[in-house]
SEVODREN-767682 format. One line per field, with one value per residue (C-alpha): residue number from 1; x, y, z. Coordinates in Angstrom, 1 decimal. Each point is the difference from the previous one (the first is absolute). Example, Ala and Ser with C-alpha at 12.3 -4.5 7.8 and 13.67 -1.06 7.14 Angstrom:
<sites>
resi 1,2
X 12.3,1.4
Y -4.5,3.4
Z 7.8,-0.7
</sites>
This chain:
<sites>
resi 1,2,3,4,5,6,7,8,9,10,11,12,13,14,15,16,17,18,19,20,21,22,23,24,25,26,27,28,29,30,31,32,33,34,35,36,37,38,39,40,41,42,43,44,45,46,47,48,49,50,51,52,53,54,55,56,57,58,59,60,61,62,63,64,65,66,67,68,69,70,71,72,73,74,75,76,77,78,79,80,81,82,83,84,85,86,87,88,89,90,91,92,93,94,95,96,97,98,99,100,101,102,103,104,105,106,107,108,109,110,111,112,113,114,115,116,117,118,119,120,121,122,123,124,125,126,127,128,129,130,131,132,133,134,135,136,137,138,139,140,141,142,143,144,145,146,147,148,149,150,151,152,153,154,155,156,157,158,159,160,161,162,163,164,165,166,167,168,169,170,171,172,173,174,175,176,177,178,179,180,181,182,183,184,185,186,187,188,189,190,191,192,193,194,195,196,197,198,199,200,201,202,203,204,205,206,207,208,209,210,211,212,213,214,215,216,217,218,219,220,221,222,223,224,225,226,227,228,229,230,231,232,233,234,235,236,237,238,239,240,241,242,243,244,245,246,247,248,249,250,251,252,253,254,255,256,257,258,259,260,261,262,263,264,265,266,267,268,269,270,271,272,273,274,275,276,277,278,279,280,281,282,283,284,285,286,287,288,289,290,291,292,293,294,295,296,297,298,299,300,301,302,303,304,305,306,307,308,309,310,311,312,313,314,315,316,317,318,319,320,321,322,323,324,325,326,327,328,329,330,331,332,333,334,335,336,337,338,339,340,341,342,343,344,345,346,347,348,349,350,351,352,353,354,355,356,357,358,359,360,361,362,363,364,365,366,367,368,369,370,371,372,373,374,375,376,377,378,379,380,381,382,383,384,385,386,387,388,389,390,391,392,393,394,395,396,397,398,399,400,401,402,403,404,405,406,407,408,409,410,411,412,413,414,415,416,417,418,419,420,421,422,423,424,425,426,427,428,429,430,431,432,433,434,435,436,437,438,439,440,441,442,443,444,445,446,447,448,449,450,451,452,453,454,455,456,457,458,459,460,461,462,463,464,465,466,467,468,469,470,471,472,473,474,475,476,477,478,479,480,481,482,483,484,485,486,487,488,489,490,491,492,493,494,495,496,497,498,499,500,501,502,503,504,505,506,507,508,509,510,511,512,513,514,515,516,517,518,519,520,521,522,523,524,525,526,527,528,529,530,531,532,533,534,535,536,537,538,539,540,541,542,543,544,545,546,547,548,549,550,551,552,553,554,555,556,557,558,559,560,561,562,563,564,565,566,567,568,569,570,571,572,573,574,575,576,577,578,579,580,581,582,583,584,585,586,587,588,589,590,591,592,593,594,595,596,597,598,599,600,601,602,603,604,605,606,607,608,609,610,611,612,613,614,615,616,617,618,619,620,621,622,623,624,625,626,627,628,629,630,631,632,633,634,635,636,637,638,639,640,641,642,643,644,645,646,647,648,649,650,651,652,653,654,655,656,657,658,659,660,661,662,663,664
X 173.2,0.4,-2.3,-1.8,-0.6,-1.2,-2.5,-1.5,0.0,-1.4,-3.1,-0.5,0.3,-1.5,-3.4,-0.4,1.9,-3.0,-2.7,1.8,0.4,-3.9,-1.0,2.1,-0.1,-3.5,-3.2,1.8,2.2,-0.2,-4.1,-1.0,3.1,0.9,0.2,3.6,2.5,-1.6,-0.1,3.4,1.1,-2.2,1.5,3.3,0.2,-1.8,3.1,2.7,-1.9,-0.2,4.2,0.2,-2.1,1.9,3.4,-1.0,0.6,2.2,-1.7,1.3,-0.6,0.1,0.4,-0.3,-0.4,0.7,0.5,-3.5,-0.3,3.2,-0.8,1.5,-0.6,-2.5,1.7,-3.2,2.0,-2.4,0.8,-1.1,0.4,-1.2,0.3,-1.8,-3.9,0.9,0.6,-3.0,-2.2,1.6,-0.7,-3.3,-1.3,1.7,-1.5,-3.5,0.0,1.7,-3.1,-3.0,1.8,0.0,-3.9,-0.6,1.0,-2.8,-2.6,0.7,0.5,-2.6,0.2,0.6,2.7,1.9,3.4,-0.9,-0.8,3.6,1.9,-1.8,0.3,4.2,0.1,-1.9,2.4,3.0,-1.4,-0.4,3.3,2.0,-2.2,1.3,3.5,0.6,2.6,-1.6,-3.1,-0.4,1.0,-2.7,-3.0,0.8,-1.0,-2.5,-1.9,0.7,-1.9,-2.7,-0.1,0.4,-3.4,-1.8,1.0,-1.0,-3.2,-1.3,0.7,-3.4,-0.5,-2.9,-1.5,-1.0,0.4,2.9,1.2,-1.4,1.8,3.3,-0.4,-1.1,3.1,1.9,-1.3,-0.2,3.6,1.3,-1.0,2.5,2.1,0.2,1.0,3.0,0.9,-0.2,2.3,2.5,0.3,0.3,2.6,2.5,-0.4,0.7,2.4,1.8,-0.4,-2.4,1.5,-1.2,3.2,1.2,-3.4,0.1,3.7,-0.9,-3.1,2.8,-3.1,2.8,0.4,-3.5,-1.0,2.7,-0.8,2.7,0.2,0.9,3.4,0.8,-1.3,-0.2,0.7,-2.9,1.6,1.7,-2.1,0.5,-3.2,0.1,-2.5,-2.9,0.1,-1.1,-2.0,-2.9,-3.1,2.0,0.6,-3.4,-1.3,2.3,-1.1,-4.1,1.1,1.4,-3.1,-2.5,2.1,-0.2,-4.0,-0.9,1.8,-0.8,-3.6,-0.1,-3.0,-1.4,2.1,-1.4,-2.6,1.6,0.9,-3.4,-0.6,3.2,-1.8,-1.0,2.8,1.2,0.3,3.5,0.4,-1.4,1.7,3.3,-0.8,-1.4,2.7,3.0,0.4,-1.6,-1.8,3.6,1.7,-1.5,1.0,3.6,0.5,-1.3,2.4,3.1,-0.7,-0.2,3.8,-1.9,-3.2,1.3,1.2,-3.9,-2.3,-2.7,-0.2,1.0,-3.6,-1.8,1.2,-1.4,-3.4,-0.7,1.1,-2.4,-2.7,0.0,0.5,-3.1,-2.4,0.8,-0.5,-3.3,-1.0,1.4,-2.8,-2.4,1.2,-1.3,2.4,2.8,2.6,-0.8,-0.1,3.6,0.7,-0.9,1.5,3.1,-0.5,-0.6,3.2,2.6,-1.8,1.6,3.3,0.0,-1.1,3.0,2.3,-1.6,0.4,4.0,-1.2,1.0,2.4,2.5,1.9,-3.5,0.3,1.7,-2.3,-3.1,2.1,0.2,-3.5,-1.9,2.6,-0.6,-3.6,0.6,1.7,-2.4,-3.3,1.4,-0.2,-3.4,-1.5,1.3,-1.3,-3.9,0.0,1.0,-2.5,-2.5,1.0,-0.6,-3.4,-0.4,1.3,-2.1,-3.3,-0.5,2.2,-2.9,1.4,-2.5,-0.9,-3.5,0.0,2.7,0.4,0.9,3.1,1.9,-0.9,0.2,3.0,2.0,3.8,-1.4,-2.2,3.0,2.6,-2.4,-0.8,3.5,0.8,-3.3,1.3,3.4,-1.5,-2.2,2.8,-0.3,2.9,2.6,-0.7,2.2,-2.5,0.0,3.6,0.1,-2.7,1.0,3.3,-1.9,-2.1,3.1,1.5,-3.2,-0.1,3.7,-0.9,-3.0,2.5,3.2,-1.0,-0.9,-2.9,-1.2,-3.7,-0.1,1.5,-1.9,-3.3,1.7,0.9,-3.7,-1.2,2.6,-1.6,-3.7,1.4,1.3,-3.0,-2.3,2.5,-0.2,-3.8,-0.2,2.4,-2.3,-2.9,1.4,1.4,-3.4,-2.1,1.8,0.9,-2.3,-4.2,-1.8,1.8,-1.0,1.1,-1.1,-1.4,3.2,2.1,-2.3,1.0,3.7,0.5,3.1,3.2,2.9,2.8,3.4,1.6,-2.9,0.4,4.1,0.1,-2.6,2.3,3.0,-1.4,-2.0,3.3,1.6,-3.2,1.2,3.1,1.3,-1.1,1.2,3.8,0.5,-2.6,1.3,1.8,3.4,-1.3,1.7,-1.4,0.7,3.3,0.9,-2.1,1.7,3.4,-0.9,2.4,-2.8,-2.0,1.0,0.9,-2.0,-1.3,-1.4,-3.9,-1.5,-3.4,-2.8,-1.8,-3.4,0.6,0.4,-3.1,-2.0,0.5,-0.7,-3.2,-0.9,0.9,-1.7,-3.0,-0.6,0.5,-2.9,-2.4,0.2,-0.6,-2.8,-1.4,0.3,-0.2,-1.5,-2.9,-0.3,-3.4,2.4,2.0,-3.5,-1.4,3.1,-0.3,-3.2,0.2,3.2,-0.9,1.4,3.7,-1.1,-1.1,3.6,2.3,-1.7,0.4,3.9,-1.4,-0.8,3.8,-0.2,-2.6,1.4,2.9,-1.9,-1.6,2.7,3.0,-1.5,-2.5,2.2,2.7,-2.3,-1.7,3.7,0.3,-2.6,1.0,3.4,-1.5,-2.6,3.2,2.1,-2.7,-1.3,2.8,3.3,-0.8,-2.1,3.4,1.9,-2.6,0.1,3.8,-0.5,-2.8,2.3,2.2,-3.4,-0.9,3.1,0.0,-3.3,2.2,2.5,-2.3,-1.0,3.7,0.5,-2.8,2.1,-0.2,3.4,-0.7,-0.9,3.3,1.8,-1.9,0.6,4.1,-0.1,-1.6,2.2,3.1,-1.2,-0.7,3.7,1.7,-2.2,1.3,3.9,-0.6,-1.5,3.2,2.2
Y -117.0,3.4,1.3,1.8,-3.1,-1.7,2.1,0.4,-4.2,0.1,2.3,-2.3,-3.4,0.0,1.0,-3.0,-2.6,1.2,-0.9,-3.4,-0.8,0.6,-1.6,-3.5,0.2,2.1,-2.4,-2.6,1.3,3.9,0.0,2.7,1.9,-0.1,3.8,0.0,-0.4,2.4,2.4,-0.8,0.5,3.1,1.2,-0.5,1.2,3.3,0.6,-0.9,2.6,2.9,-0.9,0.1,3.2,1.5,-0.5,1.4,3.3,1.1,-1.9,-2.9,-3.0,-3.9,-3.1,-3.7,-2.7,-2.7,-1.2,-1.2,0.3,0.1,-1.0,1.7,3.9,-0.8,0.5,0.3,-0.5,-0.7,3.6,1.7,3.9,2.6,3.6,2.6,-0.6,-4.1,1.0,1.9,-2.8,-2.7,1.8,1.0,-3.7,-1.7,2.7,-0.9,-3.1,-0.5,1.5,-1.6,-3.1,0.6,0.7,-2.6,-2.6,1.5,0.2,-3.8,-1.8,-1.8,-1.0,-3.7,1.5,1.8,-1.5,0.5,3.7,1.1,-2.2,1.7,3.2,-0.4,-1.0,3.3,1.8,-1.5,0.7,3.7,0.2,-1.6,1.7,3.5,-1.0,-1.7,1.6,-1.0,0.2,-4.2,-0.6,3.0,-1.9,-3.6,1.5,2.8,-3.3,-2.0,3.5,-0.8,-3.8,0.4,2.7,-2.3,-2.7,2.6,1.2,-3.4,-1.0,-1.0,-2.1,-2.2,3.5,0.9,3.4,-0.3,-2.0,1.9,3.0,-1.7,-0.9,3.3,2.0,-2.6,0.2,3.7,-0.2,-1.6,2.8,2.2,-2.5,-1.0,4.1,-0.5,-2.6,1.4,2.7,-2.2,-1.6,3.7,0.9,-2.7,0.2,3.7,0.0,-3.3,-0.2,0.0,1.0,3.3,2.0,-1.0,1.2,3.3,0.3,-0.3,2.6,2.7,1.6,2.1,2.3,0.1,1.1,2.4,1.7,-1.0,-2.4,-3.5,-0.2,-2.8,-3.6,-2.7,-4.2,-2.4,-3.7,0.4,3.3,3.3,2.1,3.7,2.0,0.5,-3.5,-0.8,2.7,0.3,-2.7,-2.9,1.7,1.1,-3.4,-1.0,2.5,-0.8,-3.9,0.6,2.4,-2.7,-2.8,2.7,1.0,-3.8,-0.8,3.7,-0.2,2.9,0.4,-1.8,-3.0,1.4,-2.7,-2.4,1.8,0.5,-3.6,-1.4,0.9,-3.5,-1.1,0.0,3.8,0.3,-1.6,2.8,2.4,-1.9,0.9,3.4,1.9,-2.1,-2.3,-0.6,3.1,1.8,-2.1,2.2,3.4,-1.8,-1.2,3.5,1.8,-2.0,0.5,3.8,0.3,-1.9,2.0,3.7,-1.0,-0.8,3.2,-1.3,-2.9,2.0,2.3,-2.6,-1.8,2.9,-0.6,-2.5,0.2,3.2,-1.9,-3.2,2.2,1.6,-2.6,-2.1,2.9,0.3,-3.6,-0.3,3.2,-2.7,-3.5,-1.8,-2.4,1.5,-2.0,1.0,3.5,-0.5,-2.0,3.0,2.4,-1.9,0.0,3.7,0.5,-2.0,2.7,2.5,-1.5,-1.0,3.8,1.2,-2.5,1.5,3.8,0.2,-0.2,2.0,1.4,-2.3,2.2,-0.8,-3.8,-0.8,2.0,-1.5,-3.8,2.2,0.6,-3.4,-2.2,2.5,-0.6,-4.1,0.2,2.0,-1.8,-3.2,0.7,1.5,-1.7,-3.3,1.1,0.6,-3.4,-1.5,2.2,-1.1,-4.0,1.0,1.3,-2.8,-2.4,1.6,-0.1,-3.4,0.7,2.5,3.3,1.6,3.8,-0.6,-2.6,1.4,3.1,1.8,-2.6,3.0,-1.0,-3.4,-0.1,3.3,-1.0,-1.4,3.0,2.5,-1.8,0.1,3.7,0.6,-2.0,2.0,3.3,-1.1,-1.0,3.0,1.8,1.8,2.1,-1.2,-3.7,-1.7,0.3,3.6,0.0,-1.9,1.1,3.7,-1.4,-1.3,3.3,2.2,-2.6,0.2,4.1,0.1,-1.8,1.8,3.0,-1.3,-2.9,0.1,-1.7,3.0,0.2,-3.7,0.1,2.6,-2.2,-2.7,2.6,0.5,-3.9,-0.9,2.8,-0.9,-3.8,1.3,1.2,-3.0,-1.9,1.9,-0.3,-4.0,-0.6,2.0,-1.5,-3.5,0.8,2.4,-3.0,-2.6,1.4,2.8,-0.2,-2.5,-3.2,-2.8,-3.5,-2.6,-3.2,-2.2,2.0,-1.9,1.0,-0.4,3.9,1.8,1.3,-2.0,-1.7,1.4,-2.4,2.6,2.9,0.3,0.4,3.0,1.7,-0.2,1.0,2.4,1.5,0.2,1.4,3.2,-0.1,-0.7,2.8,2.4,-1.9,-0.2,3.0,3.0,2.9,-2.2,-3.0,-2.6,-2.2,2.5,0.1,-4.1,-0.5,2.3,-1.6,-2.7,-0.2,-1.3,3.3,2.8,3.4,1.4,3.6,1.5,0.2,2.3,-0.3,2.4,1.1,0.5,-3.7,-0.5,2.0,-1.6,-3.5,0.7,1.6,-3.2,-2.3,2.2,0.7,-3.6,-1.5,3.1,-0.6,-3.9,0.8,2.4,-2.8,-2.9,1.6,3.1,-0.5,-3.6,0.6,1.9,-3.1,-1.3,3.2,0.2,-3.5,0.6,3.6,-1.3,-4.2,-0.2,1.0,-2.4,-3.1,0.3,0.5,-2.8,-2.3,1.5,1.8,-4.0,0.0,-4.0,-0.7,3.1,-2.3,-3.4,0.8,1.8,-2.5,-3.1,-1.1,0.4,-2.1,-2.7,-0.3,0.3,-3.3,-1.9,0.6,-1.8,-2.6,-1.1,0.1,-2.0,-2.7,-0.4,1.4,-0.8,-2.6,-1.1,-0.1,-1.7,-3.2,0.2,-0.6,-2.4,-2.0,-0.3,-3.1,-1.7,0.8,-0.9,-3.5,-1.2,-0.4,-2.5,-1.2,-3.4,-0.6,-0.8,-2.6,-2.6,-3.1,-1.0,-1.6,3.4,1.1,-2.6,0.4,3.9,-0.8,-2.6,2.5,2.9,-2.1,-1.2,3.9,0.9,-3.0,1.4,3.6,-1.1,-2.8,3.0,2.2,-2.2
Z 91.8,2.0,2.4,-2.5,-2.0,3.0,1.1,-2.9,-0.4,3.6,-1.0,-3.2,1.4,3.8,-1.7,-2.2,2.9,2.3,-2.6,-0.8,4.1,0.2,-2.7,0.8,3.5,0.6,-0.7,2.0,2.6,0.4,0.0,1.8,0.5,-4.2,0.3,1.9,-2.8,-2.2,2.9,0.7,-3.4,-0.7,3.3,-0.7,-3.5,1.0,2.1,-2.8,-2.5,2.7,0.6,-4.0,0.2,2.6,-1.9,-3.1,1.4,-2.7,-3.0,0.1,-1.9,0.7,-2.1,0.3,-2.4,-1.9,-3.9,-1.3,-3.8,-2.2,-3.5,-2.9,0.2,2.7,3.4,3.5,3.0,3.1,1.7,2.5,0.2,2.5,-0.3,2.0,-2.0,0.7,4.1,0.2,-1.6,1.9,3.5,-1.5,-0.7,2.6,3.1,-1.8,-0.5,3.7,1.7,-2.0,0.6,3.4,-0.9,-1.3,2.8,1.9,-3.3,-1.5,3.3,-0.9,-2.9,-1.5,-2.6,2.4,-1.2,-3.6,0.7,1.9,-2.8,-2.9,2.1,0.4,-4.1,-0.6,1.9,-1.6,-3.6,1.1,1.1,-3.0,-2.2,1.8,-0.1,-3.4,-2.2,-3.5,-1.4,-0.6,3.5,1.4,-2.7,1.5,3.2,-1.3,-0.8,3.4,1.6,-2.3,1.0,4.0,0.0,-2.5,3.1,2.5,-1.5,-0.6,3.3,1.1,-3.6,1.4,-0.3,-3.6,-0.2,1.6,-3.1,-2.4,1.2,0.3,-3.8,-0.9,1.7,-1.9,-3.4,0.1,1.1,-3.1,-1.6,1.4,0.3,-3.9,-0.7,2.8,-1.7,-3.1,1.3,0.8,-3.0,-2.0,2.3,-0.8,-3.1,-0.3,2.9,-0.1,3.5,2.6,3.0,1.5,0.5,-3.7,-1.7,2.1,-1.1,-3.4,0.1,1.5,1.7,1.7,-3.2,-0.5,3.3,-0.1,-3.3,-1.6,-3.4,-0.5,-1.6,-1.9,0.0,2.3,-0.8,-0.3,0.4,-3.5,-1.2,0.1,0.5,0.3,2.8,-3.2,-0.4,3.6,1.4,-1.7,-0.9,0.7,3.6,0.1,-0.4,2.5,2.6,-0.9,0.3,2.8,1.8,-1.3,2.7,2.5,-0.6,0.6,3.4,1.1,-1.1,-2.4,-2.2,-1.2,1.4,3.2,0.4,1.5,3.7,1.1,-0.5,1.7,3.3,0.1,1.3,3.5,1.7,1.2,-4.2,-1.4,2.4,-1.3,-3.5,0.1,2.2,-0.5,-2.9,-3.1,-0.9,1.0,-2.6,-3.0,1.7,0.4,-3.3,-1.6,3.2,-1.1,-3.6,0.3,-2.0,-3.4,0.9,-0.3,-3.7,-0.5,1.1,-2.1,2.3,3.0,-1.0,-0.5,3.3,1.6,-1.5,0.8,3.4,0.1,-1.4,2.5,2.9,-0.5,-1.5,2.9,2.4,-2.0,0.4,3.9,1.1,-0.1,1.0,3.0,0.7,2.3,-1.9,-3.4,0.9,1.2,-2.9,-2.2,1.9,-0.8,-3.7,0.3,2.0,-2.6,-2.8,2.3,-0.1,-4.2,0.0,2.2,-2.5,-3.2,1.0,-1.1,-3.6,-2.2,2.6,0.9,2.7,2.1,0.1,2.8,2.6,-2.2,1.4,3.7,-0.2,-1.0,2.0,3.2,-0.6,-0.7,3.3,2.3,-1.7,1.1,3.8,-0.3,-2.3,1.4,3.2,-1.6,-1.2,3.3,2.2,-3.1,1.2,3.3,0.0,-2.5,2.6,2.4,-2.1,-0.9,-3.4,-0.8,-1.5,-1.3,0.9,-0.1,2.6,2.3,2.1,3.2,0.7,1.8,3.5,-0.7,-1.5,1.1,-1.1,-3.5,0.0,0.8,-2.1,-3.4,0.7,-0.2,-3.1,-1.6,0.6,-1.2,-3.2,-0.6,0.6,2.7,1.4,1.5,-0.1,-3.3,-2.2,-0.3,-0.8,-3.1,-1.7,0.3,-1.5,-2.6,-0.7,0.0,-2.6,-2.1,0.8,-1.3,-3.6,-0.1,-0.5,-1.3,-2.8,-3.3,1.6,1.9,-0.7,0.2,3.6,1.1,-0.7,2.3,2.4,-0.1,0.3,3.0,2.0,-1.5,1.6,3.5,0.5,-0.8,2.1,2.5,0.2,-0.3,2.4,2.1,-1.1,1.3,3.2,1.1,-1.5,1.8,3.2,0.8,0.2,2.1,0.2,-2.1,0.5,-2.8,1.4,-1.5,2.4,2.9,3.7,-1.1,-1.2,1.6,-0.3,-1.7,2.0,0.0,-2.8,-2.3,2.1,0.8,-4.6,0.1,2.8,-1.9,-3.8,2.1,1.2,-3.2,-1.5,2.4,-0.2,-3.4,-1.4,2.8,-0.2,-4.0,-1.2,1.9,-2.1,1.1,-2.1,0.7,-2.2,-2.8,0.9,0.5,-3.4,-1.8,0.6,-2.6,-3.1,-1.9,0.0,-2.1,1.2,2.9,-0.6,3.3,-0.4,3.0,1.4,-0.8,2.9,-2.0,-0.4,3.1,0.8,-2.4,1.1,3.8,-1.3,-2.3,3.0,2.7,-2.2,-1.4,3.7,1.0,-2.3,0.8,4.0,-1.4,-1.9,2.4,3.3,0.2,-2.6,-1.2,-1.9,-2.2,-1.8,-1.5,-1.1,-2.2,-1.5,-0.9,-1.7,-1.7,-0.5,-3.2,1.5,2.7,-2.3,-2.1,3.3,1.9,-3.4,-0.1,-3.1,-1.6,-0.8,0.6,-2.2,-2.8,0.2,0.2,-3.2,-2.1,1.4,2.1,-2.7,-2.8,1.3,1.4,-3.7,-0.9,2.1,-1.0,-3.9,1.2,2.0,-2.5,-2.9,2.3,0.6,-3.6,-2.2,1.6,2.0,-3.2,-1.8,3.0,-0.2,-3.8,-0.1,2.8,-2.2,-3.2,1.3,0.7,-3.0,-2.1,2.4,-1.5,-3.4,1.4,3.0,-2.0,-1.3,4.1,0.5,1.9,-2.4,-0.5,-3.2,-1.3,1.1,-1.8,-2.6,-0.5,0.8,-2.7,-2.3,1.1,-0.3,-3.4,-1.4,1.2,-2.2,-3.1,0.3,0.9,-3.3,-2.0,1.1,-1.8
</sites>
């Protein structure tokens, strides 16, 4: 292999080698220091992607593999491919998951399943990674469902604990969902395509002449077939495309898969920081990102992509105004956030010239929202680590002086996610309301875009105020320690603190580096041959006006609410308690879906279970019985008197001589 292929086979293989190391070695011999090869091997990947990163300064591509499948027309190498989307995922996930790993030596030290949680930790990574850099679509759903494995693992960590089970089961059931519509996908796509490798299904779309308004000329070969451009764009694309957005709505928690992320806060802290800023959840916006070439052939599915990412950003903005539990308001918040991005990816229908800065614009917000929104989930398991593991708002409060740098770190990470200039936050969701401004005016969409237009700002604003709301709630007021924290409340060691530093500085500064007018990120991202043509989309600076006013006037109204005149909050739930009752229920979605979905399939289940006992099984015993049966016939021919046997020989022997005499 060349140094390309190495490097690549580096960032795939040290991954899983740590989580095999700590899971042999950890229980036994490691102990408490289990955390060091997968913080050597985070560490040291981290470093190969920003070198890949750093050398892809002129679009560059690299490949490494080997031969896996080769069985008639079916040929799925094991190959591993990054271009400039694959680099900035790669450095994304392995930065994150670097520093909650680091947070998590100091938040599971304790813990009898330390080993098992760094060895689960280094497999999730690894799955993430392969995932990012598989060259076919088989190859990415092998490892689309080792993702959805490693945070079932991570979710039901704490298994002794029920709800901790039930919510690993839940996040895996309502997974499969998805997951059957990926896989769906992937079986429409060979057969129309012959192939499932990425570059050879974009090839075959020739998005190029469609994005630059020019016809298809002639038709393209399909394994022995030739199909013409008619043949393939159209429904069987479309179902392709809504196949394809159904995968990414389950692992990215879309309504109304949404369900399961709030619940996964059962598991460990620095866990569910793992899967709500860098893997998992990011998989969807990948898969839909990377499959933007067969998407722009689709604008019904683009549109309706768009929709729904319009309506889980603001139904779970809705439902997070009134949570209580720190976590699930973060855990909402991210819901909310990956609308935003399947709205950025949706706004280029219709308009294909748009799609690559609708990529720009959700994988700049995929990137920033990790560092901040890994960073609120930390400072969440550090006041939970502080507290006794009690999170609740109404039993916390005033933690600012007693625990300043956790205090300072989550007010940073806060404004970040409200969006308040210039932390990274701002900078990708204007990106994302001048991409949804632009198809508001240049799609056959317009009017519909223009509604959306209307929702994301409608959503930056109720984001804004409950990210207030949780940082006034918890660190402002008089301060109020619950009794499980004992005498034991205070700041978090450095293993917790060093993480929040680092995400806090990339909070800052991300935005500043890859958001300015230069935009670098536009620039690297746009380098990739597997986007079509880049038209320059400029900035609208009533946009950019708008969102600072959402962000400033959302965060205002929450310190007006919280700080200044806290009689205020109940007044309002009591002149509007109906709103109140359906956002503190998340609107009953659970038990909506409980009753149209859950019971159905459970009486479903029982049907089968009682046909299988008494029908099939029935059957099964029945054929079983018949021998038994047909053996009480000839049972008294075997009665062990040997002059009965004689006797019937004699006899036997005797009716043979009459039929051979008879024959002649």
């Amino acid at each position: 292999m060349g140094k390309q292929a190495e490097l690549l086979a580096m960032i795939g293989v040290v991954p899983v080698l740590a989580s095999v190391l700590t899971a042999a070695l950890g229980p036994r011999v490691l102990k408490h220091r289990s955390h060091w090869p997968t913080l050597a091997a985070l560490g040291y990947a981290l470093v190969l992607s920003i070198a890949m990163l750093f050398s892809m300064s002129e679009g560059s591509s690299y490949t490494a593999g080997f031969e896996w499948l080769n069985m008639g027309r079916m040929d799925i190498p094991v190959r591993l491919v990054a271009d400039p989307l694959t680099a900035i995922m790669l450095v994304t996930v392995h930065a994150v998951a670097l520093l909650v790993a680091i947070f998590s030596v100091g938040y599971m030290h304790d813990d009898p399943g330390y080993a098992r949680y760094f060895s689960v930790f280094s497999l999730f990574v690894f799955c993430m990674v392969m995932l990012v850099m598989a060259n076919n679509f088989l190859m990415l759903f092998i490892f689309w469902e080792g993702v959805g494995l490693c945070s079932y693992l991570l979710i039901g960590f704490w298994y002794q604990k029920p709800a901790a089970a039930a919510a690993a089961r839940k996040a895996f059931l309502v997974n499969r969902i998805g997951d059957f519509g990926l896989l769906i996908a992937v079986f429409l796509i060979w057969t129309q395509f012959g192939t499932l490798n990425f570059a050879e299904v974009f090839r075959q779309l020739d998005y190029r002449y469609l994005a630059e308004g020019k016809p298809f000329d002639g038709a393209i070969v399909v394994g022995e077939r030739m199909l013409t451009h008619a043949q393939i764009v159209g429904w069987p694309l479309l179902t392709i495309c809504i196949c394809l957005m159904l995968g990414a709505m389950g692992k990215s928690a879309q309504f109304p898969l949404h369900v399961w992320l709030p619940d996964a806060m059962e598991g460990p802290t620095p866990a569910s920081a793992l899967i709500h800023a860098a893997t998992m959840v990011t998989a969807g916006v990948y898969l839909v990102a990377r499959c933007t070439p067969i998407f722009i052939h689709a604008p019904q599915a683009q549109a309706l992509l768009a929709v729904v990412g319009a309506v889980t950003a603001l139904v779970a903005a809705l439902i997070a105004l009134t949570q209580n539990d720190l976590k699930r308001i973060m855990a909402y918040s991210t819901v909310s956030q990956l609308g935003y991005m399947f709205m950025a990816l949706g706004s280029a229908a219709g308009n294909p010239n748009l799609a690559t800065f609708a990529v720009i614009a959700a994988i700049f917000h995929l990137f920033t929202h990790a560092f901040f929104k890994a960073l609120l989930f930390l400072g969440c398991g550090s006041v939970m680590h502080a507290m006794g593991g009690v999170i609740d708002l109404r039993r916390i409060g005033g933690l600012k002086k007693l625990m300043p740098w956790t205090h300072l770190t989550f007010a940073i990470g806060a404004a970040g996610l409200a969006g308040i200039p210039p932390l990274a936050g701002f900078w990708s969701k204007d990106e994302i309301l001048v991409s949804l401004n632009q198809a508001s005016h240049g799609s056959p969409y317009g009017l519909l875009f223009t509604l959306i237009l209307g929702i994301a700002i409608l959503t930056a604003f109720l984001t804004a105020f409950y990210t207030g709301r949780a940082y006034f709630l918890a660190f402002w007021g008089p301060e109020r320690i619950p009794e499980e924290a004992g005498h034991h409340a205070h700041e978090s060691g450095r293993w917790m603190l060093i993480p929040l530093f680092g995400l806090a500085a990339g909070t800052v500064l991300v935005g500043i580096l890859f958001g300015t007018p230069t935009h670098l990120f536009e620039h690297f991202l746009t380098q990739s041959e597997s986007l079509p043509k880049f038209q320059a989309v400029h900035g609208s600076g009533m946009i950019v006006l708008v969102s600072i006013l959402a962000a400033g006037g959302g965060a205002g109204l929450a310190a007006i609410f919280y700080q200044l005149r806290p009689e205020l909050p109940s007044r309002m739930a009591q002149a509007a308690w109906r709103f109140y009752d359906y956002s503190s229920h998340r609107f009953y979605l659970d038990e909506i879906l409980g009753l149209i979905l859950v019971r159905p399939l459970k009486g479903l289940a029982a049907f089968i279970q009682l046909f299988d006992l008494h029908v099939v099984d029935g059957l099964v015993d029945w054929v079983g019985q018949v021998p038994g049966y047909l053996g009480q016939w000839f049972r008294p021919v075997q009665n062990g008197l040997l002059q009965f046997y004689a006797l019937a020989s004699l006899l036997g022997l005797a009716v043979f001589v009459i039929v051979l005499l008879a024959k002649f």
